[in-house]
C-alpha positions as CSV (number, residue, x, y, z in Angstrom):
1,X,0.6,-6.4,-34.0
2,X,1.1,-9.4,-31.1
3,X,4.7,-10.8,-30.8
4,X,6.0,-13.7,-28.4
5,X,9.4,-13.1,-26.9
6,X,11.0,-15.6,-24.4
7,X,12.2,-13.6,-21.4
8,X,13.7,-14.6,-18.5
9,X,12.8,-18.0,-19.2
10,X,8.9,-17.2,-19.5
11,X,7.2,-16.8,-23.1
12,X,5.9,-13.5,-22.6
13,X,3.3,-11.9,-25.4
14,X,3.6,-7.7,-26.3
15,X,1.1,-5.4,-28.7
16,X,3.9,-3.6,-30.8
17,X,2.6,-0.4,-32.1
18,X,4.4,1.8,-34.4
19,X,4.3,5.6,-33.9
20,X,6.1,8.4,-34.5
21,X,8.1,8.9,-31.5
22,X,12.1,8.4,-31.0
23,X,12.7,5.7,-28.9
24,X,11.4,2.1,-28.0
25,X,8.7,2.4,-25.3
26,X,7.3,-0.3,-23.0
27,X,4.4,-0.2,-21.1
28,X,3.1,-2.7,-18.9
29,X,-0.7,-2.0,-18.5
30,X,-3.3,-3.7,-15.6
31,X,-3.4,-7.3,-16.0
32,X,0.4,-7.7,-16.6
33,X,-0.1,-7.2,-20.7
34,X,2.8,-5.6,-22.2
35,X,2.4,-2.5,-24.6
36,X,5.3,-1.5,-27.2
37,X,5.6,1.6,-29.1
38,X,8.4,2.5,-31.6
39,X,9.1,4.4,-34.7
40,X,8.2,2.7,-37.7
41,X,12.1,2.7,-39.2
42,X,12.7,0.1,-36.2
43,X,12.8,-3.4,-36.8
44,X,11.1,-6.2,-35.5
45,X,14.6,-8.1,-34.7
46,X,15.9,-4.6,-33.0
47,X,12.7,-4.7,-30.6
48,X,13.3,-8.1,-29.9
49,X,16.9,-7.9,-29.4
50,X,15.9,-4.5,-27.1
51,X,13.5,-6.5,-24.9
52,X,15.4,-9.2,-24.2
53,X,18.2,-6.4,-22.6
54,X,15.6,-5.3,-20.3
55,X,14.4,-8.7,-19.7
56,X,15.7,-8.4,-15.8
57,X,13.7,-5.0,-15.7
58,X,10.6,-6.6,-17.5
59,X,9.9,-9.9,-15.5
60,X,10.2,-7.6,-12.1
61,X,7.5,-5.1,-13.1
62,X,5.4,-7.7,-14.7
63,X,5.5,-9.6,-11.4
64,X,4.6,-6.3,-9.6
65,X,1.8,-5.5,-11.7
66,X,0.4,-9.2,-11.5
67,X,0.7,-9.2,-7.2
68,X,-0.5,-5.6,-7.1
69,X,-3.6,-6.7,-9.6
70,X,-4.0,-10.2,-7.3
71,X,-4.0,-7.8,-4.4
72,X,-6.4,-5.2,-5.6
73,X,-9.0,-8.2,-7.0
74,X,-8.8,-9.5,-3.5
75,X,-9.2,-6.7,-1.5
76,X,-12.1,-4.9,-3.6
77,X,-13.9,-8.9,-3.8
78,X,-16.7,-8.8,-1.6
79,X,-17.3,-12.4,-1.0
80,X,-15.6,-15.5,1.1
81,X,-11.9,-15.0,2.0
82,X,-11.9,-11.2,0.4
83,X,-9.9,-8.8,2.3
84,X,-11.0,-5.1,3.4
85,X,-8.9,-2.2,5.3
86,X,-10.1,-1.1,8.5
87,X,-7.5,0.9,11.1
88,X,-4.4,0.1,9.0
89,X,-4.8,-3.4,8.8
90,X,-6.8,-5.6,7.0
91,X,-10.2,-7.9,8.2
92,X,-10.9,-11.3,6.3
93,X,-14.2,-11.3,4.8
94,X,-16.2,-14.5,6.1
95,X,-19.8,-15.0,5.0
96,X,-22.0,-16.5,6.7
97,X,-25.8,-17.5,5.5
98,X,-28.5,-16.3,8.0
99,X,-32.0,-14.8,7.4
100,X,-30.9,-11.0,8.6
101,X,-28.0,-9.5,7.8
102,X,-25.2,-7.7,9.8
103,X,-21.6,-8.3,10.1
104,X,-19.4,-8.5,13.6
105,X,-15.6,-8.4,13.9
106,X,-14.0,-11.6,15.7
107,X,-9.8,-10.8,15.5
108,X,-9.0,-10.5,12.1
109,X,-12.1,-11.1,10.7
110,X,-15.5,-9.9,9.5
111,X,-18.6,-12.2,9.6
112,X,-20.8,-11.1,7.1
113,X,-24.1,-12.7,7.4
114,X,-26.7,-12.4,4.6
115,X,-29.2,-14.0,2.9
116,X,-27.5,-13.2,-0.2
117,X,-24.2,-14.3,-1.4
118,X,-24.2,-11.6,-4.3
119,X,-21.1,-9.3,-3.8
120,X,-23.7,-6.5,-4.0
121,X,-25.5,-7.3,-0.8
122,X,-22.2,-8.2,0.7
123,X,-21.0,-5.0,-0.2
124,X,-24.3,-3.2,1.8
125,X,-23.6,-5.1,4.6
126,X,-20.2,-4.2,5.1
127,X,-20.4,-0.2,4.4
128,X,-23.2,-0.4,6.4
129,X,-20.8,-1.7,9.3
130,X,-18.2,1.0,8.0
131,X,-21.0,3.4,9.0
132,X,-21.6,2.3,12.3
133,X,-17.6,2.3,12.9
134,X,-17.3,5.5,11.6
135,X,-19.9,7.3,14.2
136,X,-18.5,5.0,16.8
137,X,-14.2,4.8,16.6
138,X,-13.6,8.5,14.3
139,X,-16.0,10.2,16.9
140,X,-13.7,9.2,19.8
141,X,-10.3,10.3,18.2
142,X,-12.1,13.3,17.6
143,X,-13.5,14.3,20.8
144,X,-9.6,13.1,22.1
145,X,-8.1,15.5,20.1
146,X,-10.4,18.2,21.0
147,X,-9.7,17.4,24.7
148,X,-6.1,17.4,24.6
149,X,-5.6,20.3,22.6
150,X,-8.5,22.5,21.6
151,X,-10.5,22.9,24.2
152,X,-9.5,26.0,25.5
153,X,-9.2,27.4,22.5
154,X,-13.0,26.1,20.6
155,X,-15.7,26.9,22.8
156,X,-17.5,23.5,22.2
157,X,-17.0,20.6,20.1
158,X,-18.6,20.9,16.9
159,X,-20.9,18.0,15.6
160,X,-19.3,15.4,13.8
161,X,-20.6,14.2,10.2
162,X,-19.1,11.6,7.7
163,X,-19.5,10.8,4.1
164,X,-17.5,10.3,1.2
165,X,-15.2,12.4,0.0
166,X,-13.2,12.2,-3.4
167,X,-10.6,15.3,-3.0
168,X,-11.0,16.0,0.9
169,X,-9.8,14.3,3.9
170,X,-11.8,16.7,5.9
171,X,-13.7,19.9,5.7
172,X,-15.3,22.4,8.4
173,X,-17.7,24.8,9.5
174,X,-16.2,26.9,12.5
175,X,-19.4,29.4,12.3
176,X,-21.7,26.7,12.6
177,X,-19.7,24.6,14.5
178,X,-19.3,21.1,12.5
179,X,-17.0,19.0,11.1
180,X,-17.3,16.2,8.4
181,X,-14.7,13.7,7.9
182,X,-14.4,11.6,5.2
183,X,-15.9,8.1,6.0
184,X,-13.2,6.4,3.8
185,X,-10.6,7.2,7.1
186,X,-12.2,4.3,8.8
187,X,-9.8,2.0,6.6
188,X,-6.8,3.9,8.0
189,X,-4.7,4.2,10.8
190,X,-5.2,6.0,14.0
191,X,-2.3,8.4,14.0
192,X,-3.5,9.2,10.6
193,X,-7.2,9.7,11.6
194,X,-5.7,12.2,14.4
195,X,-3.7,14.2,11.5
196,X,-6.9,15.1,9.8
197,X,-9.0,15.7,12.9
198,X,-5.9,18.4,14.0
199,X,-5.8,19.7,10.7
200,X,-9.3,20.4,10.6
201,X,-9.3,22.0,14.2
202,X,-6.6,23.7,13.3
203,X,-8.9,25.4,10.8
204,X,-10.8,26.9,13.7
205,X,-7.8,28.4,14.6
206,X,-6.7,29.3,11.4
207,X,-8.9,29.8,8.6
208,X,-6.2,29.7,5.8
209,X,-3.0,27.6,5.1
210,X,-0.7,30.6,5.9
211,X,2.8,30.0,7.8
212,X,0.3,30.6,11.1
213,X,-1.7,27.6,10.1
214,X,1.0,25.5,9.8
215,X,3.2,27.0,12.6
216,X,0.1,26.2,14.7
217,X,0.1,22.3,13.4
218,X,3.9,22.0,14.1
219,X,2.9,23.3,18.4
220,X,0.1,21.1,18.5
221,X,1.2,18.2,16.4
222,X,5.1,18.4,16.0
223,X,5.1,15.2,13.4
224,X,2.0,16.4,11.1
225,X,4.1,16.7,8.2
226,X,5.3,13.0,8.5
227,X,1.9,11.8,9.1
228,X,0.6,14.0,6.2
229,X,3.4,12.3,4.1
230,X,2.5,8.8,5.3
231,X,-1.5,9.0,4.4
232,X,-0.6,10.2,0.8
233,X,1.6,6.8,0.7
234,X,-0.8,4.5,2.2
235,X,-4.1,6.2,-0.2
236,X,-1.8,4.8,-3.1
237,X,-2.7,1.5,-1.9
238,X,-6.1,1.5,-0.2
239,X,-8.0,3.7,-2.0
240,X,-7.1,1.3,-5.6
């Protein structure tokens, strides 16, 4: 059933769903909408009387969830004034109508032209200018890393490939000499591009993830652990 509470001050609206479980649950799902569950000897009154003690607790997370969801509709919105990641930051989408289409970075911006103003053809234009970053800025950190601390140890540089990836930052070939990188980096940092181009050269070194491998990192790259800890923090946020 839908309730209103006043909380806080706000008139707030909750789906109250009675289960079989022990205590008084609350949920706040995407869009800020709050879910209760309680066993069915509860009362109404007693939910009420529950919510409006965690009413400090409440408002906070609801205004979480509603900036997080703001943030993620504007980030993933592939039209005028949308936001994407790219090194760490962010770019401000700006579309612009012309007859071909390309994009080109001016500061903190991205100037999308297109014929099109559907999100779909805005989208095209600006993973096909993730592409051409990819081959041209993740290339360079990797041919730096190899310089500064593999090249005495791989006898050439393998060949560099990026795609997608849904559970790998990185893989690699050390027989055949190649590396592919997930393209979705691009939208990071450089220090954390670096970590995965290390880890994966470490690899060469190393095959597994014994102490050696890892022993190896800590010569090579003494703060890879931090950095590790720091990509699995910001893919929280940029890869919503």
């Amino acid at each position: 059933m839908e309730r209103e509470i006043t909380l806080g001050g706000q008139q707030i609206s909750y789906e109250l769903t009675y289960k079989a479980v022990k205590n008084i649950n609350v949920r706040i799902k995407p869009g800020g909408k709050i879910s209760v569950s309680a066993g069915r000897n509860v009362s109404v009154s007693y939910i009420d009387d529950f919510l409006r003690e965690k009413s400090d607790c409440i408002i906070k997370a609801l205004d979480r969830s509603r900036a997080d969801e703001g943030m993620r509709d504007k980030g993933n919105s592939y039209s005028d004034g949308g936001e994407i990641y790219y090194l760490g930051g962010k770019l401000t989408l700006r579309i612009e109508k012309a007859p071909s289409c390309m994009a080109v970075r001016d500061g903190n911006e991205l100037i999308v032209c297109t014929s099109s103003s559907e999100s779909s053809r805005i989208q095209a234009v600006v993973e096909a200018w993730y592409d051409a970053q990819c081959r041209k800025i993740l290339g360079s950190i990797g041919r730096r890393v190899y310089e500064k601390s593999f090249m005495s140890l791989v006898p050439r540089e393998p060949v560099y490939s990026y795609k997608k990836m849904k559970t790998l930052w990185g893989s690699c070939n050390p027989v055949r000499c190649r590396m592919s990188i997930n393209r979705e980096l691009i939208k990071y940092s450089e220090e954390l591009i670096e970590f995965v181009f290390y880890h994966e050269y470490t690899h060469f070194i190393h095959p597994d993830h014994s102490q050696a491998f890892y022993d190896f990192m800590s010569s090579v790259l003494p703060d890879h652990r931090k950095r590790q800890q720091k990509l699995k923090k910001d893919a929280l946020l940029i890869r919503t």
